[in-house]
BALOBA-1460 file (C-alpha; in Angstrom, 3 decimals):
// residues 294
<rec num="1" residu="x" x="0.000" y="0.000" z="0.000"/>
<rec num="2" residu="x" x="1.638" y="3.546" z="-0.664"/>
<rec num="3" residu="x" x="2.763" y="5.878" z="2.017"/>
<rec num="4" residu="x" x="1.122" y="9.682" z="1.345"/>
<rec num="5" residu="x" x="3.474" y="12.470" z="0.965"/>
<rec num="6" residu="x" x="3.312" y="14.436" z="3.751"/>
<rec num="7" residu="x" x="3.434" y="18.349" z="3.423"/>
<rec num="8" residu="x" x="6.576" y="18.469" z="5.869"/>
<rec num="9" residu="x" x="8.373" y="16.485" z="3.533"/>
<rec num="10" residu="x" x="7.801" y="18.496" z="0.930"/>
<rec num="11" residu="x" x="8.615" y="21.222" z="2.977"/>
<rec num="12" residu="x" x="11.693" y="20.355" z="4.200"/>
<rec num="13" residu="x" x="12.864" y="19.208" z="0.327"/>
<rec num="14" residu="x" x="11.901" y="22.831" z="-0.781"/>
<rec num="15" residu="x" x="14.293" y="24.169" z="1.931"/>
<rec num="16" residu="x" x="17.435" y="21.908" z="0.677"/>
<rec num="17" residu="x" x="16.788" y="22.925" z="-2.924"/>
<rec num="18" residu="x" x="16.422" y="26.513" z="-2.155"/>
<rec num="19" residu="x" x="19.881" y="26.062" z="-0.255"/>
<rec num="20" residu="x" x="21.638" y="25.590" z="-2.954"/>
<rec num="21" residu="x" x="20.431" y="28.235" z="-4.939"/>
<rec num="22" residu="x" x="17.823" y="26.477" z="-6.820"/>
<rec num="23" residu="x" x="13.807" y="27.792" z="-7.215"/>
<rec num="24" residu="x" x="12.168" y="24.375" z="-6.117"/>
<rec num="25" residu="x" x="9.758" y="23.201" z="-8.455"/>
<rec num="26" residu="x" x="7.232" y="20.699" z="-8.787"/>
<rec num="27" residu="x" x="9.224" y="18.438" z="-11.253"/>
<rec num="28" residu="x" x="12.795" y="18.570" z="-9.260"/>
<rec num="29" residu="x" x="10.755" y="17.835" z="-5.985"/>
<rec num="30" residu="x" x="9.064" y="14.643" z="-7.793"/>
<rec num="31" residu="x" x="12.622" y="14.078" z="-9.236"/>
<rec num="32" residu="x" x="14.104" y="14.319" z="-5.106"/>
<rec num="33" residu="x" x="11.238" y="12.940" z="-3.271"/>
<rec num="34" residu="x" x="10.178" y="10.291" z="-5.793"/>
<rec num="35" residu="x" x="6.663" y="9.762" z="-4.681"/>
<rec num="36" residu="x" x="3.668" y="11.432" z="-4.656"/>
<rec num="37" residu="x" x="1.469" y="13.198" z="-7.289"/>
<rec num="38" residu="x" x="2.719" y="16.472" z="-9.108"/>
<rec num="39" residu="x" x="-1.316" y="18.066" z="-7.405"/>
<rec num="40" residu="x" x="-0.150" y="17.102" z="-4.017"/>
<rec num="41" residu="x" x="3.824" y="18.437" z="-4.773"/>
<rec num="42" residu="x" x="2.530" y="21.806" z="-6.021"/>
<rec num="43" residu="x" x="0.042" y="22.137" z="-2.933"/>
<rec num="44" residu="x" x="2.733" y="21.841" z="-0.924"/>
<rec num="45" residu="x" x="4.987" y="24.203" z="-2.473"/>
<rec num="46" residu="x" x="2.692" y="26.928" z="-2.528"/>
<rec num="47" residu="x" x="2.098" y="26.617" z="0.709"/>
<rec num="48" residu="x" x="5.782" y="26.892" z="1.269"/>
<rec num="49" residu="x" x="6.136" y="29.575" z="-1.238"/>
<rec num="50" residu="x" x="4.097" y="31.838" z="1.197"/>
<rec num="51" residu="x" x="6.015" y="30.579" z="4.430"/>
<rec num="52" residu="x" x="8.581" y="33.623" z="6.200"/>
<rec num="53" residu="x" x="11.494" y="30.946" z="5.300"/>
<rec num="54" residu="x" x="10.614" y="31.143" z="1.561"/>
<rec num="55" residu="x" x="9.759" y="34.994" z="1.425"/>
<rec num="56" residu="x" x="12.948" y="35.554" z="3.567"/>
<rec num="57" residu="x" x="15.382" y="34.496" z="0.648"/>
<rec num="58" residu="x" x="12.924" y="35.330" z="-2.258"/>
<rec num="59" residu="x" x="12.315" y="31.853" z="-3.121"/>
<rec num="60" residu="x" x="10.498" y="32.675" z="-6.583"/>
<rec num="61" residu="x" x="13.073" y="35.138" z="-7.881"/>
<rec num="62" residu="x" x="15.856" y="32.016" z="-7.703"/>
<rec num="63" residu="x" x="16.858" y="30.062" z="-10.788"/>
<rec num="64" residu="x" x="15.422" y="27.368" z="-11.737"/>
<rec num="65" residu="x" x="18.648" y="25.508" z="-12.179"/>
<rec num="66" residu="x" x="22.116" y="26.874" z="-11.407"/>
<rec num="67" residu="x" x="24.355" y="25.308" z="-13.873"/>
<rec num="68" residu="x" x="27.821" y="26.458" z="-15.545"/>
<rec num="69" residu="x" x="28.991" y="25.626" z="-19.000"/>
<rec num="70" residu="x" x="31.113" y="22.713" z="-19.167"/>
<rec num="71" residu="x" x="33.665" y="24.730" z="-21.074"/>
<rec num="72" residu="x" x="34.723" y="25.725" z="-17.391"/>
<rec num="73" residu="x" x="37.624" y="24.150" z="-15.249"/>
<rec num="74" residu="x" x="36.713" y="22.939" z="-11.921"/>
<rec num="75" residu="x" x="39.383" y="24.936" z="-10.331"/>
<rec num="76" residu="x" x="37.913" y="28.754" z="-11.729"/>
<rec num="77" residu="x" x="34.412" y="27.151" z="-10.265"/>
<rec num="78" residu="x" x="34.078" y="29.420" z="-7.228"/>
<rec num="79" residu="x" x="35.288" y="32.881" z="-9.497"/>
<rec num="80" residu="x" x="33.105" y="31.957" z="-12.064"/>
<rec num="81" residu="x" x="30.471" y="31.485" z="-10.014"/>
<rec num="82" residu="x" x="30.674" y="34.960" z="-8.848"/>
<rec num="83" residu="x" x="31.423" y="36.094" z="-12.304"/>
<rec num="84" residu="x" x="28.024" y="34.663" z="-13.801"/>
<rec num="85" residu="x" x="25.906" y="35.809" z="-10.742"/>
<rec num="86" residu="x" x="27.310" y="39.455" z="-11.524"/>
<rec num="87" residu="x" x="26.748" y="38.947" z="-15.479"/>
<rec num="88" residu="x" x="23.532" y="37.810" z="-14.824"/>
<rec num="89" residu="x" x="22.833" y="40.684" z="-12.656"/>
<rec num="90" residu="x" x="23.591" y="43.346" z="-15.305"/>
<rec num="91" residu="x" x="21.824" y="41.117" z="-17.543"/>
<rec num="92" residu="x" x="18.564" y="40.741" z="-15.573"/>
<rec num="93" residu="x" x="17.299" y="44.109" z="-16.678"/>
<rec num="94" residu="x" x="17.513" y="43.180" z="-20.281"/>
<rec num="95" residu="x" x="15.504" y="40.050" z="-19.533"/>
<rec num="96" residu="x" x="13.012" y="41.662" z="-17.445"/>
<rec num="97" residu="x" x="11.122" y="42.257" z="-20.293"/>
<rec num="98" residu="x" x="11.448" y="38.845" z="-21.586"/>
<rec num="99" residu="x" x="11.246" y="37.407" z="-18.125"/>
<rec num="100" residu="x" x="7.656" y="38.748" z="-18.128"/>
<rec num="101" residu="x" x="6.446" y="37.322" z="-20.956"/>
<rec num="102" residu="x" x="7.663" y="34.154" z="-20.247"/>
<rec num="103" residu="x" x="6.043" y="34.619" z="-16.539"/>
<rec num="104" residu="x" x="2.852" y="35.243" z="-18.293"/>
<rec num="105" residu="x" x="3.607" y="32.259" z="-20.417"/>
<rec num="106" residu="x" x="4.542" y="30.583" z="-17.713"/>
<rec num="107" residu="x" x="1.336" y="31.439" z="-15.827"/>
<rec num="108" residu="x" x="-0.247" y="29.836" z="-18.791"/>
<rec num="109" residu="x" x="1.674" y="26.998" z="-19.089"/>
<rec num="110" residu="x" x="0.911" y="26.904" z="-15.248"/>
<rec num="111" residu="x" x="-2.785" y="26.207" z="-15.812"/>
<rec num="112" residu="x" x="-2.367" y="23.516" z="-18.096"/>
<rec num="113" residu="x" x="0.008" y="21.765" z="-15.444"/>
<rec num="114" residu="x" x="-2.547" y="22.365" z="-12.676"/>
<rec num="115" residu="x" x="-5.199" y="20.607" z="-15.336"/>
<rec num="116" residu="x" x="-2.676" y="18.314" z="-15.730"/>
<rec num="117" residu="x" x="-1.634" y="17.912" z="-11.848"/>
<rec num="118" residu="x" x="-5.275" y="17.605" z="-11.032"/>
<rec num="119" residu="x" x="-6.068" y="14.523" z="-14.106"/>
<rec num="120" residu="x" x="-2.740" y="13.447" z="-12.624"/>
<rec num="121" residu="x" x="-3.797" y="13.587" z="-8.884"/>
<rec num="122" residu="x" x="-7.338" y="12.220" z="-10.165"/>
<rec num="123" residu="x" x="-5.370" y="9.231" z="-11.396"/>
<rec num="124" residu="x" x="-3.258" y="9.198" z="-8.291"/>
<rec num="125" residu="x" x="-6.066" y="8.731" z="-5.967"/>
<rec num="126" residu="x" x="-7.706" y="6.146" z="-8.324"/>
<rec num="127" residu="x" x="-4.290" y="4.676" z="-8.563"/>
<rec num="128" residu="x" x="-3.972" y="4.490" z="-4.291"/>
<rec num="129" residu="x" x="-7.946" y="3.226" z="-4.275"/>
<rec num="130" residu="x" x="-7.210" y="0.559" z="-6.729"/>
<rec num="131" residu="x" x="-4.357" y="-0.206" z="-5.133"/>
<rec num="132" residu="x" x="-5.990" y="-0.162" z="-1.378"/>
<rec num="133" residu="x" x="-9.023" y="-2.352" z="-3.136"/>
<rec num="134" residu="x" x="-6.697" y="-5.114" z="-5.184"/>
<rec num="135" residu="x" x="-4.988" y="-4.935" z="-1.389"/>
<rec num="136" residu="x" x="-8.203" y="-5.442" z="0.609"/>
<rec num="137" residu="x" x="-9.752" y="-8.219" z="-2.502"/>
<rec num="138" residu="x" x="-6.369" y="-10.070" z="-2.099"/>
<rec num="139" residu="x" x="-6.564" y="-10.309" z="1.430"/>
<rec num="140" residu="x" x="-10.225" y="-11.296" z="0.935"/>
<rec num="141" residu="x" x="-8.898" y="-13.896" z="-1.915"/>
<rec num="142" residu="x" x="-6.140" y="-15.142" z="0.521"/>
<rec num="143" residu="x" x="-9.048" y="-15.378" z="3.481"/>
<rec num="144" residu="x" x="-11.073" y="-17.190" z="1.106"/>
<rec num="145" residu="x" x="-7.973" y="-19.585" z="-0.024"/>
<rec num="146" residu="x" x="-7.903" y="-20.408" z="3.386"/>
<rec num="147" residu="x" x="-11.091" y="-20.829" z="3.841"/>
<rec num="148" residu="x" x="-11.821" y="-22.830" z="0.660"/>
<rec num="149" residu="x" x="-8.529" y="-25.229" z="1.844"/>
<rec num="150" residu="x" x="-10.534" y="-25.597" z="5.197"/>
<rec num="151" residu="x" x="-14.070" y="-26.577" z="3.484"/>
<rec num="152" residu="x" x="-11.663" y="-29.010" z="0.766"/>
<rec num="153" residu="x" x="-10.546" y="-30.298" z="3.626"/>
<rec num="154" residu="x" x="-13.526" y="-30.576" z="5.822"/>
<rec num="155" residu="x" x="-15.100" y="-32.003" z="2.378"/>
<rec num="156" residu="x" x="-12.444" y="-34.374" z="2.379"/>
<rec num="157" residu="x" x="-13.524" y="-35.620" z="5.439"/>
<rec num="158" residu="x" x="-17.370" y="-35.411" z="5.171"/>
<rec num="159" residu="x" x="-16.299" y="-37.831" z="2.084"/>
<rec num="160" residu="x" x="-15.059" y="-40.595" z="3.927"/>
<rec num="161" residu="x" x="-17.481" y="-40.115" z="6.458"/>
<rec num="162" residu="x" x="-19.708" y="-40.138" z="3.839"/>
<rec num="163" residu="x" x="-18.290" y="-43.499" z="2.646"/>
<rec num="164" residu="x" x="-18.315" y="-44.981" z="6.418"/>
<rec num="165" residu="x" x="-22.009" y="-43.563" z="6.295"/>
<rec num="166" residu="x" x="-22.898" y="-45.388" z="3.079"/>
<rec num="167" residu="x" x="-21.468" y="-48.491" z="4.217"/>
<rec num="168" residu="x" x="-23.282" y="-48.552" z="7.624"/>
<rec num="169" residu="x" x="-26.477" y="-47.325" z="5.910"/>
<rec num="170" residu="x" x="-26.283" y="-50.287" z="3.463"/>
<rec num="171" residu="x" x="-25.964" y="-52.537" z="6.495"/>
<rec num="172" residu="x" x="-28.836" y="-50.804" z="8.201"/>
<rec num="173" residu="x" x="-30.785" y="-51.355" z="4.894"/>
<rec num="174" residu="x" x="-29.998" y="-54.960" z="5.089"/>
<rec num="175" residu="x" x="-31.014" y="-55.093" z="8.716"/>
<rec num="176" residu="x" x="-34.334" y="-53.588" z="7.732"/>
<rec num="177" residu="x" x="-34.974" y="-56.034" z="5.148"/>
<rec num="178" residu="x" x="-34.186" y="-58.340" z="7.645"/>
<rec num="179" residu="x" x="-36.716" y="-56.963" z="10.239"/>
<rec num="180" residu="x" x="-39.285" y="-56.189" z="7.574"/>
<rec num="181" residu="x" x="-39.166" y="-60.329" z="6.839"/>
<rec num="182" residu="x" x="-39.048" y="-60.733" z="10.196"/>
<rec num="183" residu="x" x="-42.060" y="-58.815" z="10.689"/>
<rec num="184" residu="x" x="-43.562" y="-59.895" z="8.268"/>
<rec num="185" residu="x" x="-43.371" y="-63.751" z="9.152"/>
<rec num="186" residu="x" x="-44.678" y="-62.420" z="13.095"/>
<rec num="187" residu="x" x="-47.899" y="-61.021" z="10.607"/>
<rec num="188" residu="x" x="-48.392" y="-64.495" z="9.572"/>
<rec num="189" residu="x" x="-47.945" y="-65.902" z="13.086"/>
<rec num="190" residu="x" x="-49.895" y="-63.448" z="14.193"/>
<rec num="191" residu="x" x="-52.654" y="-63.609" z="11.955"/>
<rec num="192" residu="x" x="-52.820" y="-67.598" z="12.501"/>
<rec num="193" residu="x" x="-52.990" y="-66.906" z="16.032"/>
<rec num="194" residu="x" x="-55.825" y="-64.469" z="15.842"/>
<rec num="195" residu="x" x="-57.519" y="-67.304" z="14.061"/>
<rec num="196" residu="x" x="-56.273" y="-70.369" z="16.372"/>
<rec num="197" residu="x" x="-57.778" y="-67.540" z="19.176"/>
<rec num="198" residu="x" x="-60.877" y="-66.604" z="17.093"/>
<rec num="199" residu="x" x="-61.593" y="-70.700" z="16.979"/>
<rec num="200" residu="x" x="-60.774" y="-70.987" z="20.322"/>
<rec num="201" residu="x" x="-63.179" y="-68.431" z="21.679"/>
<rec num="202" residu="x" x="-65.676" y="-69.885" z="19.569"/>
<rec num="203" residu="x" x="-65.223" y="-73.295" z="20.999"/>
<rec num="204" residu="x" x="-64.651" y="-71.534" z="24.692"/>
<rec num="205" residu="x" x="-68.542" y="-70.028" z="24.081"/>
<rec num="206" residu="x" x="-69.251" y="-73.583" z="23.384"/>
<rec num="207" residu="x" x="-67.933" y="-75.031" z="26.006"/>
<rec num="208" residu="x" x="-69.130" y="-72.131" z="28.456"/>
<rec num="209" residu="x" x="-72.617" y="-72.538" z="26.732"/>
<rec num="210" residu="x" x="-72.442" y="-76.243" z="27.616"/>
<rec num="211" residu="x" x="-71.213" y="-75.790" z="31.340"/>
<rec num="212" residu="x" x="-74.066" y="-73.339" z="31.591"/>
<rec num="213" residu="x" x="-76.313" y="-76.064" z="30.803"/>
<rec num="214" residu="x" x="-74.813" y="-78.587" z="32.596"/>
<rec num="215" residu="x" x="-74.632" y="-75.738" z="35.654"/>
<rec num="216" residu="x" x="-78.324" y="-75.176" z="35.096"/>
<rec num="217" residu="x" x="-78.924" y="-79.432" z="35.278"/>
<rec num="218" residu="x" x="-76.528" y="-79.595" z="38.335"/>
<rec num="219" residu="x" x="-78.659" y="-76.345" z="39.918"/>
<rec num="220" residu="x" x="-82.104" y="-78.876" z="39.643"/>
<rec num="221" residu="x" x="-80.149" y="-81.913" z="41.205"/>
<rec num="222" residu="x" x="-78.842" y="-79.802" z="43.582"/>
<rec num="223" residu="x" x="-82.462" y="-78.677" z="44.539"/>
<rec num="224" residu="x" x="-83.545" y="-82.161" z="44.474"/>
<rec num="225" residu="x" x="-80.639" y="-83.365" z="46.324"/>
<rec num="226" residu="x" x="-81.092" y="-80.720" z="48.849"/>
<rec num="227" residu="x" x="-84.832" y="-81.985" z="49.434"/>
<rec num="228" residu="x" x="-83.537" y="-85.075" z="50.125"/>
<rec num="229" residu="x" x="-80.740" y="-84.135" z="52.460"/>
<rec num="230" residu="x" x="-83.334" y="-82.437" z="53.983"/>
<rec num="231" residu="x" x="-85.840" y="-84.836" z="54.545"/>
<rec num="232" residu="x" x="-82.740" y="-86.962" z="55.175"/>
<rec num="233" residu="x" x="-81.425" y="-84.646" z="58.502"/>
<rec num="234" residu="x" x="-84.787" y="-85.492" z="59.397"/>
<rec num="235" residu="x" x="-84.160" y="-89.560" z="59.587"/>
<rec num="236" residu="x" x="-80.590" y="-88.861" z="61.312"/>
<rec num="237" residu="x" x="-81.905" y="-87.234" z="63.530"/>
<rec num="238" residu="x" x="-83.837" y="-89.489" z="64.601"/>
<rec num="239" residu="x" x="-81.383" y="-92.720" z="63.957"/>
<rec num="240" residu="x" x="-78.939" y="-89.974" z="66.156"/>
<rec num="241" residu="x" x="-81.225" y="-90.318" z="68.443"/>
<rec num="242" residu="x" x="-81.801" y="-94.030" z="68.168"/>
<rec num="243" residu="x" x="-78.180" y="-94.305" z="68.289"/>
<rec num="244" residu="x" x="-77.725" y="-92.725" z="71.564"/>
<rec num="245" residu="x" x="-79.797" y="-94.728" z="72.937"/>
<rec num="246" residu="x" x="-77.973" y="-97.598" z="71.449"/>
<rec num="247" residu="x" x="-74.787" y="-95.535" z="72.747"/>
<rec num="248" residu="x" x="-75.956" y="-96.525" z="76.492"/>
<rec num="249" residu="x" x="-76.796" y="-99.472" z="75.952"/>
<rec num="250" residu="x" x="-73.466" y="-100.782" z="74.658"/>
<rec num="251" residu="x" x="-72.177" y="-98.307" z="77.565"/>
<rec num="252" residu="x" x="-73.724" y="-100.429" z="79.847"/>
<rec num="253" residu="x" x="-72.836" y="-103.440" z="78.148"/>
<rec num="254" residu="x" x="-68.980" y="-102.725" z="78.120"/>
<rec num="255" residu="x" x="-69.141" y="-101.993" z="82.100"/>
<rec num="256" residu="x" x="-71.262" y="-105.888" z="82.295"/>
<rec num="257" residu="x" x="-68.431" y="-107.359" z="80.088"/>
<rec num="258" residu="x" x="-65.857" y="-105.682" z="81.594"/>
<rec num="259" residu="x" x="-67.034" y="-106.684" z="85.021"/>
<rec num="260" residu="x" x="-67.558" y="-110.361" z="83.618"/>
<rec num="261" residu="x" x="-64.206" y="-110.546" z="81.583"/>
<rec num="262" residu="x" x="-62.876" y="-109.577" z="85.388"/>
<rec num="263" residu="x" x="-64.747" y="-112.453" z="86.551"/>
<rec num="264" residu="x" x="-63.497" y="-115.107" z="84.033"/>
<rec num="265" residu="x" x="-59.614" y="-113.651" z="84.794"/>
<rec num="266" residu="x" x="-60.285" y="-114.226" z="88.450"/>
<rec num="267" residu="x" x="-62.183" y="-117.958" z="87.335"/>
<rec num="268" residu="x" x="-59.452" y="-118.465" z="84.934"/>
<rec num="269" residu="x" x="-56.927" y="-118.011" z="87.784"/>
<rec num="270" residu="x" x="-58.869" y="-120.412" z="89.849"/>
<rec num="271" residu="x" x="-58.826" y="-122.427" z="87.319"/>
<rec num="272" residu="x" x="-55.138" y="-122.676" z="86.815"/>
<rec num="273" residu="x" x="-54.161" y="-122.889" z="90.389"/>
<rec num="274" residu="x" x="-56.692" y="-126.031" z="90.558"/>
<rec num="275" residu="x" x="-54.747" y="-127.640" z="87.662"/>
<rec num="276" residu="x" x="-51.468" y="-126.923" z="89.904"/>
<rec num="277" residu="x" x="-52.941" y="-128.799" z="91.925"/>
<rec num="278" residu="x" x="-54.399" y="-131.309" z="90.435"/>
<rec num="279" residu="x" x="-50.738" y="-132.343" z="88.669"/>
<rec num="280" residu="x" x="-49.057" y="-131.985" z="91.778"/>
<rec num="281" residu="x" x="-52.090" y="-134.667" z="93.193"/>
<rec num="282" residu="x" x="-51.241" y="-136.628" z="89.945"/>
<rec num="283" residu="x" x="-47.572" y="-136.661" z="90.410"/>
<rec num="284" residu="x" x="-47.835" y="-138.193" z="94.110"/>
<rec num="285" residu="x" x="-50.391" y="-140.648" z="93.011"/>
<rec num="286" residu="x" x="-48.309" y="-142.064" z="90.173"/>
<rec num="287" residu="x" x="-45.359" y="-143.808" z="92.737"/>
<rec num="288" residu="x" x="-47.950" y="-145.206" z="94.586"/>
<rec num="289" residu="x" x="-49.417" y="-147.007" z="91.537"/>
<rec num="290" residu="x" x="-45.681" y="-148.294" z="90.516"/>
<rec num="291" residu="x" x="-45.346" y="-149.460" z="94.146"/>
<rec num="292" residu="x" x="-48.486" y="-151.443" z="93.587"/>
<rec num="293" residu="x" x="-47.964" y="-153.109" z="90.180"/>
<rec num="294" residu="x" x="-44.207" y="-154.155" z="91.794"/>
């Protein structure tokens, strides 16, 4: 991007021209400073022109360009300096004349290279904003470089994602199909099962239909059978009854046998003790008989 001339630069290179005895101009300031536009050079040395510095050593009324012949030795440099400053002193009131017209000419030619200085400012600044816009789009072109490597590479990646993507959404596809034939065999299933179930309810109505009527049978025999249970309490009762009786009978019965069964122990004892004795007579009478027959 360019750097704008300053007016203190152009200042201060007005002041080292003027030094050595030279009216600055706009073309030997371009030619020292080498930058800037001839509009913006001759601003700036107006501007000077009409500064104490420049009216103190009658910048205007200098030459243009001091230069001696080159017929001249460098060692009479100095004298004929001096020489050629008073020559052109005596001489300056011949040229007055001609120094006016070619002021006025000047002054003419002036215009033209202020219409000139201003098409060539004009194309300065157009110059600088081209310049300052190619700078600003090629920062804008590098930003988008960078930004268009990021998204190639970020595409780059969404790519084999994309690939990984494609391969697990063929797989998922195949699982589908799977799980669509899967369902689709659970329809079946299904739909035989509604049927087995339809069937079966159909047969369960049956069934309930028949166990209604056999519930309906079973109520009647029930009612019957209760009527005889009924009447039937009433006959145990009365064999309850008849069976008490019976009860103390055999009551009394059992207390008769078991006093008799204590009789026939105490008769059976008798009993035994009288066969004791009766082999004990036996055994005494059987020497006797031996005794005898000897």
């Amino acid at each position: 991007m360019a750097i704008r001339l300053t007016e203190e630069e152009v200042h201060i290179a007005c002041a080292e021209i003027a030094s050595q005895g030279e009216r600055p101009t706009s073309l030997n300031l371009l030619d020292k400073l080498g930058r800037g536009s001839l509009t913006t050079i001759t601003k700036y040395l107006n501007s000077w022109n009409k500064t104490d510095d420049a009216q103190a050593i009658d910048a205007e009324s200098l030459p243009t360009v001091v230069q001696l012949p080159s017929e001249l030795s460098k060692e009479g440099e100095d004298l004929l300096k001096k020489m050629w400053n008073v020559a052109k002193t005596l001489t300056d009131k011949d040229l007055e004349v001609q120094r006016e017209a070619l002021k006025q000419a000047e002054i003419a030619n002036q215009k033209k290279v202020e219409e000139a200085f201003k098409f060539s400012e004009a194309q300065s600044m157009k110059i600088e904003r081209l310049e300052e816009n190619f700078s600003s789009m090629k920062n804008k072109l590098d930003a988008e470089f960078t930004a268009h490597k990021k998204t190639e590479s970020k595409l780059n990646g969404a790519e084999k994602e994309n690939v990984g993507l494609s391969k697990d959404n063929e797989q998922l596809q195949n699982e589908i199909q799977e799980l669509k034939n899967k369902i689709s065999s659970l329809e079946e299933s299904n739909k035989a099962a509604n049927q087995n179930k339809q069937a079966l309810q159909d047969n369960y109505s049956k069934e309930i239909k028949a166990k209604d009527a056999e519930i309906r049978t079973l109520e009647i025999e029930l009612s019957k059978v209760n009527e005889k249970l009924a009447s039937s309490v009433v006959e145990i009762e009365k064999i309850n009854t008849h069976c008490e009786g019976i009860t103390e009978e055999l009551k009394t019965i059992k207390t008769d046998f078991k006093k008799a069964n204590e009789k026939a122990s105490d008769a059976e004892k008798l009993v035994a003790k009288l066969e004791g004795k009766l082999e004990v007579y036996k055994s005494l009478e059987k020497p006797k008989k031996e005794i005898k027959d000897s």
